[in-house]
C-alpha positions in Angstrom: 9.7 5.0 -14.8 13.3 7.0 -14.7 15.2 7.1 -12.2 14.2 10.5 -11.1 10.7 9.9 -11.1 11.3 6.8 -8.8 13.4 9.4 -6.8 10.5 11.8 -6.7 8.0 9.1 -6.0 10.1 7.7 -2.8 10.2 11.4 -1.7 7.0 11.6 -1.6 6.0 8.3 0.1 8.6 9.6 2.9 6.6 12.4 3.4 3.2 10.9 3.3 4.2 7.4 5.1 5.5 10.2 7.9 1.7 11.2 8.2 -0.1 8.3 8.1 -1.5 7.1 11.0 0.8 4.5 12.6 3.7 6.4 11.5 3.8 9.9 12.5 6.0 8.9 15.8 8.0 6.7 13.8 11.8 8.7 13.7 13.1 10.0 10.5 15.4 7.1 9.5 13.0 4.6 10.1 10.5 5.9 7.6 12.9 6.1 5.1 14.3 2.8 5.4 10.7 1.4 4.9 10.5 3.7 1.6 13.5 2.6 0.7 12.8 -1.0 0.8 10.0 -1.2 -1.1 8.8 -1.5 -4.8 7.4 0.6 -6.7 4.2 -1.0 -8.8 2.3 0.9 -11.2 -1.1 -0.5 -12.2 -3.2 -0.3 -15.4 -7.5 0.8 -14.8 -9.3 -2.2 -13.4 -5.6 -4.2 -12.6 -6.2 -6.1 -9.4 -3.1 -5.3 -7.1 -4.3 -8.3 -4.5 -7.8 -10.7 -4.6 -10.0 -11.9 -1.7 -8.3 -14.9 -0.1 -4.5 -13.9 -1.0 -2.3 -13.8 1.5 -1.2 -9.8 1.2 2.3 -9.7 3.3 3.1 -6.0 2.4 2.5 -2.5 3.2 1.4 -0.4 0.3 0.4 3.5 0.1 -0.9 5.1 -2.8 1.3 7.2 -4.4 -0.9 8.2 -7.6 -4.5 7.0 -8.4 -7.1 5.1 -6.6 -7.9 1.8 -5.6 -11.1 0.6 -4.8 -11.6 -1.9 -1.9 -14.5 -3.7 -2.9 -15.4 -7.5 -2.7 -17.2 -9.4 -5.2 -20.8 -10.8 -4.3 -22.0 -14.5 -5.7 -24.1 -12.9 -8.3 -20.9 -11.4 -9.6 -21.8 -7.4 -8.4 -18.9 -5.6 -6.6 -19.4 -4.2 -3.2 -17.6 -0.8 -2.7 -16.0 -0.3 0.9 -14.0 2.2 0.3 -11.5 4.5 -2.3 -8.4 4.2 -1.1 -6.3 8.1 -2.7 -2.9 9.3 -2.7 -1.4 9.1 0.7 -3.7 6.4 1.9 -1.8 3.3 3.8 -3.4 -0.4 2.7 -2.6 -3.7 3.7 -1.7 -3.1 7.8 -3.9 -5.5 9.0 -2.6 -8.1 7.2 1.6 -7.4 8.8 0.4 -8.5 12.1 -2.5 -11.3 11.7 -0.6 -12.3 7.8 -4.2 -13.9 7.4 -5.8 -13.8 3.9 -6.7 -10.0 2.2 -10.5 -9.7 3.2 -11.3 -7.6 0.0 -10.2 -7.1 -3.5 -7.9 -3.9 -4.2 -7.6 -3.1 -7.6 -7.0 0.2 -9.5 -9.0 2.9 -10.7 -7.4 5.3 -12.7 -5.5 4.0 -15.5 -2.1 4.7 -13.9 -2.5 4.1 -10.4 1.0 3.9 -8.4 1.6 2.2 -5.3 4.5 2.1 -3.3 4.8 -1.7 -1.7 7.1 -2.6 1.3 7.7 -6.2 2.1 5.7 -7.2 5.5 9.3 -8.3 7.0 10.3 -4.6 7.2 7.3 -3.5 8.3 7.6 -6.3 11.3 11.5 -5.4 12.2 10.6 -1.6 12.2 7.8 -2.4 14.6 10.3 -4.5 16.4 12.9 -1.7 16.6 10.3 1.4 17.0 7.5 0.2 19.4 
């Protein structure tokens, strides 16, 4: 990814992370320090971005793609919760309980791009911005 299309990206995470629900009261500077802090991560169809049972201490929103929230049964079959598109905030429950991701999240499209900001931020913007 150049440079400008990891400028682009972050714009566009400050502008959907603004909408999101959570985050819509959250002022200006705030949101783009999260943005700012986090990594981009572009993922391959069928990439797993976190398992069942990982500890998941991050924000992520989807910048480009899908990821499917499923979790895998004991006769192998996935169980689909949920599509998770562009603009759509994963991972929140996770900042305040940091217990173990409940379901899979894995990609796809084949290049799915997700924006992910440490947990710490998340917590100190919380801390700051009630």
């Amino acid at each position: 990814m150049t440079q400008d299309e990891q400028l682009d990206a972050k714009r566009l995470a400050v502008t959907w992370l603004r909408q999101a629900r959570g985050f819509s009261d959250c002022p200006d500077q705030a949101v783009e320090a999260l943005v700012a802090a986090g990594q981009m991560r572009k993922l391959s169809r069928g990439e797993v971005l976190v398992s069942r049972g990982q500890v998941f201490d991050r924000l992520g929103l989807v910048l480009h793609g899908v990821l499917e929230v499923s979790v895998s049964q004991l006769n192998g079959r996935r169980f689909l919760i949920a599509h998770m598109h562009e603009g759509d905030v994963v991972g929140v429950l996770s900042l305040f309980g940091q217990s173990p991701q409940a379901s899979d999240l894995l990609a796809r499209e084949v290049q799915t791009q997700v924006l992910l900001v440490p947990g710490s931020e998340c917590r100190q913007l919380l801390a700051l911005h009630p």
